[in-house]
C-alpha positions, -999 to 999 in steps of 0.1 A, spaced: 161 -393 -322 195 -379 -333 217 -362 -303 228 -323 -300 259 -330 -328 242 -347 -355 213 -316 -346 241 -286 -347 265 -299 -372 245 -325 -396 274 -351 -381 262 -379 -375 290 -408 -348 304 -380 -334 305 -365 -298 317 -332 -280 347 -336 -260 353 -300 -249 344 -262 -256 365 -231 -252 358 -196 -264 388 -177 -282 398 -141 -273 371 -126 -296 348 -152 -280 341 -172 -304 335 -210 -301 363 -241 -306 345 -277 -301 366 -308 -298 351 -334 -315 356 -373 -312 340 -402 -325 318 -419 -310 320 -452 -318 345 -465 -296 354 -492 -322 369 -465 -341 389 -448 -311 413 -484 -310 445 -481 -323 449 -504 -354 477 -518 -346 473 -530 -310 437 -523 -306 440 -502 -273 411 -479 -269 420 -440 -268 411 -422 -239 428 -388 -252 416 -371 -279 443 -358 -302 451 -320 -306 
């Protein structure tokens, strides 16, 4: 069964990492991937815990 994202978005690996609402209250998601293979940095392979702005 496919999760929220891939449901809201058609996105399919990804995940929510936060939600805000701007001043006219409109919604801005932070999204990641979820496959933590894919998070590593390719050069020495450490796993990012901190999504990038």
């Amino acid at each position: 069964m496919p999760d929220d994202v891939t449901l809201l978005f058609g996105l399919e690996g990804v995940e929510v990492a936060s939600i805000a609402l701007d001043r006219e209250a409109n919604p801005i998601l932070a999204l990641v991937t979820a496959a933590e293979q894919a998070r590593r940095c390719p050069n020495r392979g450490v796993t990012s815990h901190h999504p990038h702005a």
